[in-house]
PAZAPA-4460 file (N, C-alpha, C; in steps of 0.05 Angstrom, whole numbers, plus 32768, in hexadecimal, padded with zeros to 4 digits):
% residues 247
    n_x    n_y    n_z   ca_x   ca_y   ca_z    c_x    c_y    c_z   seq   type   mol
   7E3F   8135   87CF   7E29   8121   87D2   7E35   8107   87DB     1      X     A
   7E2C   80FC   87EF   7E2E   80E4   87FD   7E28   80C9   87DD     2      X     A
   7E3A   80AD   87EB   7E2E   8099   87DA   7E19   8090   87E3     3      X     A
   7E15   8095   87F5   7DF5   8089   87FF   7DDB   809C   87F5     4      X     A
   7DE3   80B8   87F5   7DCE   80C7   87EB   7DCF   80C0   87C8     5      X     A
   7DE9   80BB   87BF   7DE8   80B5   879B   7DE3   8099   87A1     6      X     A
   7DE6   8089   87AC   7DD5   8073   87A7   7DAE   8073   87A2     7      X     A
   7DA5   807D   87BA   7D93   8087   87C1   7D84   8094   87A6     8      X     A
   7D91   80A9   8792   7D86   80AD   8780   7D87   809F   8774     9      X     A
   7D9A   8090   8764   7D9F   8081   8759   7D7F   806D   874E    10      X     A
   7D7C   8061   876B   7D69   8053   8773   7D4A   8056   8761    11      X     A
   7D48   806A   8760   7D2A   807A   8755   7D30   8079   8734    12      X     A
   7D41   8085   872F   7D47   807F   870F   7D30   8069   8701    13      X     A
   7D33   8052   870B   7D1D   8030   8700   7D09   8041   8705    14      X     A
   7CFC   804F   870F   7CDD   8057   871B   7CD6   8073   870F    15      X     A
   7CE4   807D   86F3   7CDC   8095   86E9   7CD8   808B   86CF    16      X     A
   7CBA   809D   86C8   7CAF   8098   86B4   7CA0   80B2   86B0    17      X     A
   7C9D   80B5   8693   7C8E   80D1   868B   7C72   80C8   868D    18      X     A
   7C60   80DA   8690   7C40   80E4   868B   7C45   80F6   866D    19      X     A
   7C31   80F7   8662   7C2A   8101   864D   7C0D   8117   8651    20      X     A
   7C17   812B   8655   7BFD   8139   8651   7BEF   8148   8635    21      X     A
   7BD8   814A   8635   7BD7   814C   860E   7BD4   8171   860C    22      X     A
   7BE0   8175   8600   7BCF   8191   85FD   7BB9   8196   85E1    23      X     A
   7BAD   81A0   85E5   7B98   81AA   85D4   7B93   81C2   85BF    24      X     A
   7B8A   81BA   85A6   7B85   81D5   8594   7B68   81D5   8590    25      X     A
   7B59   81E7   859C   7B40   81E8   85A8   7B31   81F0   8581    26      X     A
   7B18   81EB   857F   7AFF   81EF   8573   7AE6   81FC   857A    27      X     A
   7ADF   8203   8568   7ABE   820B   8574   7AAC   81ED   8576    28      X     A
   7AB4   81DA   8568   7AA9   81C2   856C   7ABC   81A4   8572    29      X     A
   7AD9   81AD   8577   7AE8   8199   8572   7B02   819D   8582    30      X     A
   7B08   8189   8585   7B2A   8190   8595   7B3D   8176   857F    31      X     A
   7B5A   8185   8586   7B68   817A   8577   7B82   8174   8589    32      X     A
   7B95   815A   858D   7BA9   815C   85A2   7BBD   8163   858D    33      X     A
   7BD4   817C   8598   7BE7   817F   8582   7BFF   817C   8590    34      X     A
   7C04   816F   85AF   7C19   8169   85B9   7C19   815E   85D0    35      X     A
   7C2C   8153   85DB   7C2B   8153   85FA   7C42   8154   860E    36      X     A
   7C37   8164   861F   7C51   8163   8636   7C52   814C   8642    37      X     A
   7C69   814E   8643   7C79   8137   8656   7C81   813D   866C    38      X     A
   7C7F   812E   8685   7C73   8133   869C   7C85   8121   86A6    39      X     A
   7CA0   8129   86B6   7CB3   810F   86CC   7C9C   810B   86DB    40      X     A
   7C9A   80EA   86E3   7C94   80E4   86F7   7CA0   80C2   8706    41      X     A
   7C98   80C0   8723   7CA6   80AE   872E   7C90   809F   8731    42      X     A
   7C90   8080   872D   7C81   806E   873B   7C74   8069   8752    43      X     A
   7C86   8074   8760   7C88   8073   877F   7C68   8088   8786    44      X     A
   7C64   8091   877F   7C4E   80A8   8788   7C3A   80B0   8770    45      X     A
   7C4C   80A5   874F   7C3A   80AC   8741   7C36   80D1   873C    46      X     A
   7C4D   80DE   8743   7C52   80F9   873F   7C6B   8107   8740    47      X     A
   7C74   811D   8739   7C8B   8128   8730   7CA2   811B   8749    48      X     A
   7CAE   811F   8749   7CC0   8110   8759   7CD3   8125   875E    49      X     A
   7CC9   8144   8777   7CD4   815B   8773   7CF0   8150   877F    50      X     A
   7CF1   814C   879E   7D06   814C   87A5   7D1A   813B   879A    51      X     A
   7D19   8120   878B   7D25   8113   8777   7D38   8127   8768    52      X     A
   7D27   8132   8753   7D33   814A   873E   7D41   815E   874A    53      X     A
   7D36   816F   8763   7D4A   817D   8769   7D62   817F   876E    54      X     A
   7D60   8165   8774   7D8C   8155   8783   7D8C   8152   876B    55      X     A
   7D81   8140   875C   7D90   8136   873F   7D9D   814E   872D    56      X     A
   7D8F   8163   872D   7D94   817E   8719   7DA9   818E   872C    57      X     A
   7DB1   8182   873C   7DCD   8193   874E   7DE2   8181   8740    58      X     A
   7DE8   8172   873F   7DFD   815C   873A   7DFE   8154   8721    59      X     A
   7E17   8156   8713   7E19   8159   86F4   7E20   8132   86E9    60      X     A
   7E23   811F   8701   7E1E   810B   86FD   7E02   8101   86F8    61      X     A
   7DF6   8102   870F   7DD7   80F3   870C   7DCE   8109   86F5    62      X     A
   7DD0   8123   86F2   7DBE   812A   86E0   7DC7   8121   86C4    63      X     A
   7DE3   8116   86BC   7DEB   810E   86A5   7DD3   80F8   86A0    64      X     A
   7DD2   80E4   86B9   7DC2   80D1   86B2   7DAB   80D7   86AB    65      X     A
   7D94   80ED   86BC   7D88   80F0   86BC   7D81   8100   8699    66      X     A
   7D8D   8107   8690   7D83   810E   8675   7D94   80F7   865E    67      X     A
   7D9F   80E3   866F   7D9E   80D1   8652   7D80   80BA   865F    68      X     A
   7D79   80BA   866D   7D56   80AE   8675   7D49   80C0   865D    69      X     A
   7D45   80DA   8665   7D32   80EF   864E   7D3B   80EF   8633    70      X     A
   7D51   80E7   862B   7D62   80E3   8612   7D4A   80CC   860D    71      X     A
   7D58   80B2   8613   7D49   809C   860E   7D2E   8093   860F    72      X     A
   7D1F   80A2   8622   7D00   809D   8620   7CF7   80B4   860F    73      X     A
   7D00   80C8   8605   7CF2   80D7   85E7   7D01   80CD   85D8    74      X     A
   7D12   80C0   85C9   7D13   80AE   85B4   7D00   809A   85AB    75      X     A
   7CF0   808F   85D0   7CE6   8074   85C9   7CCD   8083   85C1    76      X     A
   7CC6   8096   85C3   7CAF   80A7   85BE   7CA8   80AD   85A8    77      X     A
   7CBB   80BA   859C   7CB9   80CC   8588   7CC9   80BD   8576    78      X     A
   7CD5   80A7   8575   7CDF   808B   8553   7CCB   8089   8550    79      X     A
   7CB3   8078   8553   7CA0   8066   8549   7C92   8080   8545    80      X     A
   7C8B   8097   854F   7C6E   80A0   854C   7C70   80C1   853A    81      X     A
   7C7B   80BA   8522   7C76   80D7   8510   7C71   80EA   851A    82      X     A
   7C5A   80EA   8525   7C4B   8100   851F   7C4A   8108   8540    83      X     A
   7C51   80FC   8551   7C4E   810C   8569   7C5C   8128   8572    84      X     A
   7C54   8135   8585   7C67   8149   8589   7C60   814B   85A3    85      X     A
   7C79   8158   85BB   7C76   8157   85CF   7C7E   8173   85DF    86      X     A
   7C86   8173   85F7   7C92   8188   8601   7CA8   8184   8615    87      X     A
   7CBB   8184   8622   7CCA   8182   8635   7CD7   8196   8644    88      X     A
   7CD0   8190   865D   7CD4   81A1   8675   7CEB   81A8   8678    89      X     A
   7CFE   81BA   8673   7D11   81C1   8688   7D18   81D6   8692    90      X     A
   7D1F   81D4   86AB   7D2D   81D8   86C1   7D44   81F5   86C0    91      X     A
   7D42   8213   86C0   7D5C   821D   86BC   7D74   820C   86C4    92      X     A
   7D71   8203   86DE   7D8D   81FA   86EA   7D9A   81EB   86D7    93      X     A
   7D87   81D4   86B9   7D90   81BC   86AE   7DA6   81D7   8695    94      X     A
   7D97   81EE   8698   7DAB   81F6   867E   7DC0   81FF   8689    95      X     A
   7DC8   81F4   869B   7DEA   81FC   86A7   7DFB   81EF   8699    96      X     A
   7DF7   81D1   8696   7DFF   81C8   868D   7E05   81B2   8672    97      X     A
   7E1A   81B8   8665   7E25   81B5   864E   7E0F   8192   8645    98      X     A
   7E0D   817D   8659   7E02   816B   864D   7DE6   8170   864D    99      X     A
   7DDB   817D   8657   7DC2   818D   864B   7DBE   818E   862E   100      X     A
   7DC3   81A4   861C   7DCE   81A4   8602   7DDA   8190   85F2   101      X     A
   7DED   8182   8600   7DF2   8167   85EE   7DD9   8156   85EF   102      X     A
   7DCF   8153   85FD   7DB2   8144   8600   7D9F   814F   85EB   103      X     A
   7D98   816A   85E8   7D90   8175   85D0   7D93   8172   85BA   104      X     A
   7DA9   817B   85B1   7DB3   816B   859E   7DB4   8153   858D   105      X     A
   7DB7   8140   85A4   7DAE   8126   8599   7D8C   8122   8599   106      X     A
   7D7A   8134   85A2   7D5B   813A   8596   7D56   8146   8580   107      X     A
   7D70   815E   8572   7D6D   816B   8560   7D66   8162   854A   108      X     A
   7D5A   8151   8541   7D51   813E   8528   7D33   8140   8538   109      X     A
   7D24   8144   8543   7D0D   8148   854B   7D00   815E   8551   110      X     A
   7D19   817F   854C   7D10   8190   8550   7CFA   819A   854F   111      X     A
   7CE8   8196   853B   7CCB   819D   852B   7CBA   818D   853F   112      X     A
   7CBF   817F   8550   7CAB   816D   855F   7CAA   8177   857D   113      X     A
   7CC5   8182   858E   7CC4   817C   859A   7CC9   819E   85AF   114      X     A
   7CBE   81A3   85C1   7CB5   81BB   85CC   7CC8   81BE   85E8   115      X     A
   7CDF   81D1   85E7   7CEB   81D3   8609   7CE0   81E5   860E   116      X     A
   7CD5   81DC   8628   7CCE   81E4   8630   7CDB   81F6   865A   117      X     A
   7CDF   821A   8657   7CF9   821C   8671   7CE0   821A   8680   118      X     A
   7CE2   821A   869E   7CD7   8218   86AF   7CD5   8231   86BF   119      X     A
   7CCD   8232   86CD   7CCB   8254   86D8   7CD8   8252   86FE   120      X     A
   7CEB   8237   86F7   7CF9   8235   8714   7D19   824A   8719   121      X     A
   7D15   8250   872D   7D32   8259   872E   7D4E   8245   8733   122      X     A
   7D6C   824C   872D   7D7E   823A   8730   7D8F   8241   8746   123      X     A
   7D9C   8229   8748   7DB9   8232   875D   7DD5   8239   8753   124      X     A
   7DE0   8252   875B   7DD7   8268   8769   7DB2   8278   8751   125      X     A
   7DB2   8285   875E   7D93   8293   8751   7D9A   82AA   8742   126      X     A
   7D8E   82A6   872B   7D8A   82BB   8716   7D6F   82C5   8717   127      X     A
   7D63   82C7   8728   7D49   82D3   872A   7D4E   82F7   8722   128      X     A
   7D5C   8300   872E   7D58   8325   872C   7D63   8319   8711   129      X     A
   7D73   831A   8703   7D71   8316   86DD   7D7D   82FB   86CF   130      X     A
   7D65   82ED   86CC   7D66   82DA   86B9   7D68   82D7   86A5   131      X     A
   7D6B   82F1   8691   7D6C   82F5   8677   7D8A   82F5   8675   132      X     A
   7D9D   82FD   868D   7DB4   82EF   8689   7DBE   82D4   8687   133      X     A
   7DAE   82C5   868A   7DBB   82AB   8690   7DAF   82A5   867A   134      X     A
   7D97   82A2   8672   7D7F   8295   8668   7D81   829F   8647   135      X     A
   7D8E   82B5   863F   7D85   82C1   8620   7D96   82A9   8610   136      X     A
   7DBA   82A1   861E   7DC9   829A   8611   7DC1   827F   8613   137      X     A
   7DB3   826F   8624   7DAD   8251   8625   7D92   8255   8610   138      X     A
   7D82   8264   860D   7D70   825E   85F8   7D79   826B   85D8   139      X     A
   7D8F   8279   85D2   7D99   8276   85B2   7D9B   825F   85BA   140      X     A
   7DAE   8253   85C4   7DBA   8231   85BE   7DAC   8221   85B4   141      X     A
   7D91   8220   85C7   7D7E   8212   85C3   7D67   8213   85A7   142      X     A
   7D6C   822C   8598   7D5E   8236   8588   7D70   8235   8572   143      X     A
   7D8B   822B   857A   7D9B   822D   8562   7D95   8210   8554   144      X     A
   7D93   81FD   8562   7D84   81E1   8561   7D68   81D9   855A   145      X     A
   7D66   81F4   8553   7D45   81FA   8548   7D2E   81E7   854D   146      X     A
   7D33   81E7   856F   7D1B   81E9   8584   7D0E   8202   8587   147      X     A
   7CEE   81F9   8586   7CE8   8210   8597   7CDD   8218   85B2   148      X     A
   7CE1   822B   85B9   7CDF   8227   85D3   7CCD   8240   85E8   149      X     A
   7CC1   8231   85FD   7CAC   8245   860A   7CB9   8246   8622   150      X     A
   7CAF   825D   8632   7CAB   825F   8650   7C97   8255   8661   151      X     A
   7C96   8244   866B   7C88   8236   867C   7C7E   8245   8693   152      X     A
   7C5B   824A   869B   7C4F   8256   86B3   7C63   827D   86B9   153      X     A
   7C60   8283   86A3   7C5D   82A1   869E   7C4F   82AF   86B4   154      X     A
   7C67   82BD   86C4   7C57   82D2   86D9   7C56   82C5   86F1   155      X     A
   7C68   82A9   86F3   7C6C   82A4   870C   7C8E   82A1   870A   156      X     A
   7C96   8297   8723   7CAD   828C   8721   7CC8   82AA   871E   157      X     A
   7CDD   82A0   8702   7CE8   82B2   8705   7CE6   82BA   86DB   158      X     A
   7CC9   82B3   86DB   7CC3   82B6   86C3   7CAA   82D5   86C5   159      X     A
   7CA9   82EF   86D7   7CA3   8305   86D7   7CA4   8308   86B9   160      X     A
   7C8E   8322   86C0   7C94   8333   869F   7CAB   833D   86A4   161      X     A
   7CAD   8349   86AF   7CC9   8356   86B5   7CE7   834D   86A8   162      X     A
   7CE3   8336   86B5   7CFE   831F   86AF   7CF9   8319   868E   163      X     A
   7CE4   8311   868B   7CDF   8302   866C   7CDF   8313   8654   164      X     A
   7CD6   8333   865B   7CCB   833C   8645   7CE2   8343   8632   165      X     A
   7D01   8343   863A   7D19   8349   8623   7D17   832B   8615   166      X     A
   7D13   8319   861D   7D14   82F0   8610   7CFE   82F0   8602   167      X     A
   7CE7   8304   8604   7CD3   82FB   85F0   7CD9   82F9   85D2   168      X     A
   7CEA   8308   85C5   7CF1   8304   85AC   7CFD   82ED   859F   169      X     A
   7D01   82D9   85B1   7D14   82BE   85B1   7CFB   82A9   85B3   170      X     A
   7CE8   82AB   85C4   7CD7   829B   85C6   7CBE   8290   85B5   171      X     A
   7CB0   8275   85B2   7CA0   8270   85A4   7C88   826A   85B3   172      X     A
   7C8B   8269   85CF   7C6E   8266   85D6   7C75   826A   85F3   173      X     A
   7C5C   8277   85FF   7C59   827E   8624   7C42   826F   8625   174      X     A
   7C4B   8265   863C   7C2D   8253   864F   7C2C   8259   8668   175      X     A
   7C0E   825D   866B   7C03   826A   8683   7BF8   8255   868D   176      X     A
   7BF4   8250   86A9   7BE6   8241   86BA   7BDB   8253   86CB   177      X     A
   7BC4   8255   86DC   7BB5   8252   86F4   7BB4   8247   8708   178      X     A
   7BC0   822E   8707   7BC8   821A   871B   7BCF   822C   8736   179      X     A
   7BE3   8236   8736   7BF5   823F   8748   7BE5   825C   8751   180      X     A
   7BD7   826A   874D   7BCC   827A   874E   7BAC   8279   875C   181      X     A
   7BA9   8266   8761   7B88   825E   8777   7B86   8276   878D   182      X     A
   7B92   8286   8792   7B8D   8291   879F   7B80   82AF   8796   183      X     A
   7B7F   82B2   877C   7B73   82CC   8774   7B51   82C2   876B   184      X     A
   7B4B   82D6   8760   7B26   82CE   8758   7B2B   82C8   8737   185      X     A
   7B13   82B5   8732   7B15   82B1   8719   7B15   82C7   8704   186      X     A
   7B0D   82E0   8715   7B07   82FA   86FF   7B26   82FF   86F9   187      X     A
   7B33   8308   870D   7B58   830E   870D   7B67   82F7   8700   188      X     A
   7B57   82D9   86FD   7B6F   82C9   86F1   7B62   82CB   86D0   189      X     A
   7B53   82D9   86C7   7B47   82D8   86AC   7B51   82F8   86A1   190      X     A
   7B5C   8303   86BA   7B68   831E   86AB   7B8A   8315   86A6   191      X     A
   7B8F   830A   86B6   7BAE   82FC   86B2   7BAB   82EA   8695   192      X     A
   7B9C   82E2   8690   7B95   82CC   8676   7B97   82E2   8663   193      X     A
   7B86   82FA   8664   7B84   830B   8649   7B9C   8315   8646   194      X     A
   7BAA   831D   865F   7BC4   8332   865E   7BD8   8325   8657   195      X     A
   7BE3   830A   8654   7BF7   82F7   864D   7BED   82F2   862D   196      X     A
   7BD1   82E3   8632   7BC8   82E9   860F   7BD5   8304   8602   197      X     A
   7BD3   8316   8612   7BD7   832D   85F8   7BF0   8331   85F6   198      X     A
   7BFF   832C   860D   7C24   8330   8602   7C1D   8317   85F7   199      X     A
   7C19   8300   85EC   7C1C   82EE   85DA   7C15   82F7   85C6   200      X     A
   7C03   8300   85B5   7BFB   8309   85AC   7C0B   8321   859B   201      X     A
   7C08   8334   85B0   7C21   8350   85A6   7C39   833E   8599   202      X     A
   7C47   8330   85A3   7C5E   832A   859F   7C61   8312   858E   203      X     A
   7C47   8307   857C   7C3F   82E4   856D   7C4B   82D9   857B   204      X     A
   7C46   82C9   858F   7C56   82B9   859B   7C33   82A5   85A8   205      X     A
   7C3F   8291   859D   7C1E   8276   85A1   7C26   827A   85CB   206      X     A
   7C04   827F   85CD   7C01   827E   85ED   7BEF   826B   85F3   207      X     A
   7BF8   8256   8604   7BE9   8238   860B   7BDA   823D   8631   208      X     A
   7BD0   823A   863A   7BC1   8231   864F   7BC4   821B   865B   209      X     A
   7BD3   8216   866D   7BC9   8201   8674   7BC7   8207   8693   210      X     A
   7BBF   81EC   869D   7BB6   81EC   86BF   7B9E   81F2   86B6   211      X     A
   7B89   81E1   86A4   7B6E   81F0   8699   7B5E   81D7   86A4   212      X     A
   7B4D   81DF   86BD   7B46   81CC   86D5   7B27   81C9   86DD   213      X     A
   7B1E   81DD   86D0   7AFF   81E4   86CE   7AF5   81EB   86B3   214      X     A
   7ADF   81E6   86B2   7ACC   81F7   869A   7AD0   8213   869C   215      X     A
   7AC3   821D   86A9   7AC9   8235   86B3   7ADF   8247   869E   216      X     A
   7AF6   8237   869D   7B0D   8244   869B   7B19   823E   8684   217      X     A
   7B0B   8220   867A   7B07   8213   865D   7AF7   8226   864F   218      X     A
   7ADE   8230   865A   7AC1   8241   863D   7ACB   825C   8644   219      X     A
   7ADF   8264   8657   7AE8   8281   8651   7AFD   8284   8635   220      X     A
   7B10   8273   8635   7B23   8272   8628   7B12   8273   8608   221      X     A
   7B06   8258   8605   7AF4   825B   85F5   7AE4   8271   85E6   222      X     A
   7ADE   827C   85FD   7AD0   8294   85F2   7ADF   82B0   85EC   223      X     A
   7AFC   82AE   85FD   7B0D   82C4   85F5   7B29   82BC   85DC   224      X     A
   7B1C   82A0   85CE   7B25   829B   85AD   7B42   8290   85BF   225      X     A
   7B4E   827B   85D8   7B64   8282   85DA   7B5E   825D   85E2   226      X     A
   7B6A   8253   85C3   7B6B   8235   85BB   7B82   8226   85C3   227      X     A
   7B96   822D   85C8   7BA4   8214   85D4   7BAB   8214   85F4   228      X     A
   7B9B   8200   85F6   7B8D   81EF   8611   7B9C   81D7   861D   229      X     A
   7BA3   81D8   8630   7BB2   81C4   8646   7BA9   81BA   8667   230      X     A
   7B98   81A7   866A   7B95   81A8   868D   7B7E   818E   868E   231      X     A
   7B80   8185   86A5   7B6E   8170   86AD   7B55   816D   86A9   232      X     A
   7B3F   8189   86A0   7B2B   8181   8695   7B2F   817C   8678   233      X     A
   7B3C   817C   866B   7B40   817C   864B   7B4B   8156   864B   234      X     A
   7B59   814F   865B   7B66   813F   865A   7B7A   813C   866B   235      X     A
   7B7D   8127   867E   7B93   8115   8697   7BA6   810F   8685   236      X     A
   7BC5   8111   8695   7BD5   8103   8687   7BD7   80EA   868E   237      X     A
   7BDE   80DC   8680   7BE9   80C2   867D   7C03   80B0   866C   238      X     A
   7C0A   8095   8675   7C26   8097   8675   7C2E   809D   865D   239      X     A
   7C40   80A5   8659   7C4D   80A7   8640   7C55   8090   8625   240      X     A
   7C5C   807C   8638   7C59   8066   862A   7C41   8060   8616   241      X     A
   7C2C   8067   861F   7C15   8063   860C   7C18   806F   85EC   242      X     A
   7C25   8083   85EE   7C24   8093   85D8   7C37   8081   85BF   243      X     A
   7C43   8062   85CD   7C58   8057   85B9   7C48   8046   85AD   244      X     A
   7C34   803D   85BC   7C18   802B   85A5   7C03   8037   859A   245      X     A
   7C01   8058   858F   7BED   8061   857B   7C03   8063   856A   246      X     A
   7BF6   8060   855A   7BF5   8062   8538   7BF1   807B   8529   247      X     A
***
């Protein structure tokens, strides 16, 4: 990497800030927020900041930095506020490396709060044909630290049943989105909802929703008893910061 391209990142670092998205424990008359994801984003656009992250998570410098930023803004989060609980995104590529886990670590006093969450991206080089190699021994670690931890957007990516179904015994929760999927009919994305519900289910493992963008797809859920709820009709994220002045 050039100094002008690590300068260049460098640069953006001042301009990242988390979103908070809430998730939901649904009612027949009530909703309840019982967490929220945390959401990188850049100033600059006001959204994930893909190509940012992708150079940064190659390079074991900027990404050092880059998770003492996530070190330090869930501290400022989660000191003052008891009772919050959140979730955090990562990246297979981040569990390559060792300061990954030390970063953990120093969260491990928040374990009970705080949700890793893997991502369903592939790494460099790619573990897509079997991720359960790479992926079984980075989540004991992470479980040894008694986090718990989900698969993020189940059934895309390189998170297949296929791939996932030997890691289910390790796991505490699968989340399904729709998002990514607009191209099937609402009837096919409500059979994908039941069929993920029920390996959740078979296997007790809490199954969340999110990308939940319509009614539609809010009074199905509803009506097929499947309460924890995540997506822009339920609730926009917003900055994270906010969450350091409730009480």
């Amino acid at each position: 990497m050039s100094e002008k391209i690590e300068q260049e990142l460098l640069s953006i670092f001042p301009q990242l800030y988390f979103d908070a998205q809430p998730i939901f424990q649904m009612k027949a008359d009530s909703q309840k927020v019982i967490g929220y994801e945390l959401l990188l984003r850049s100033t600059e656009r006001n959204r994930f900041p893909l190509s940012f992250f992708q150079q940064v998570i190659k390079y074991k410098k900027l990404h050092t930095r880059l998770l003492q930023w996530y070190r330090n803004e869930i501290f400022s989060l989660l000191h003052p506020n008891e009772e919050t609980k959140i979730s955090l995104n990562i990246h297979p590529q981040q569990l390559s490396y060792p300061e990954t886990f030390l970063m953990l670590a120093d969260l491990a006093p928040y374990h009970d709060r705080i949700l890793i969450e893997i991502t369903e991206d592939d790494t460099e080089p790619s573990i897509a044909c079997d991720p359960k190699s790479f992926l079984m021994n980075k989540i004991n670690q992470i479980k040894k630290m008694r986090f718990s931890v989900a698969l993020d957007d189940v059934g895309t990516g390189i998170h297949s049943l296929t791939n996932i179904a030997p890691m289910l015994d390790k796991i505490d929760v699968i989340k399904f989105s729709p998002i990514s999927l607009r191209v099937l009919s609402q009837k096919e994305i409500f059979f994908l909802i039941d069929f993920w519900r029920n390996i959740a289910s078979n296997r007790k493992i809490q199954f969340i929703v999110e990308g939940v963008e319509t009614s539609d797809i809010h009074e199905y859920l509803l009506e097929e008893e499947i309460f924890l709820q995540q997506g822009f009709y339920l609730d926009k994220p917003s900055p994270a910061n906010q969450l350091k002045r409730k009480k």
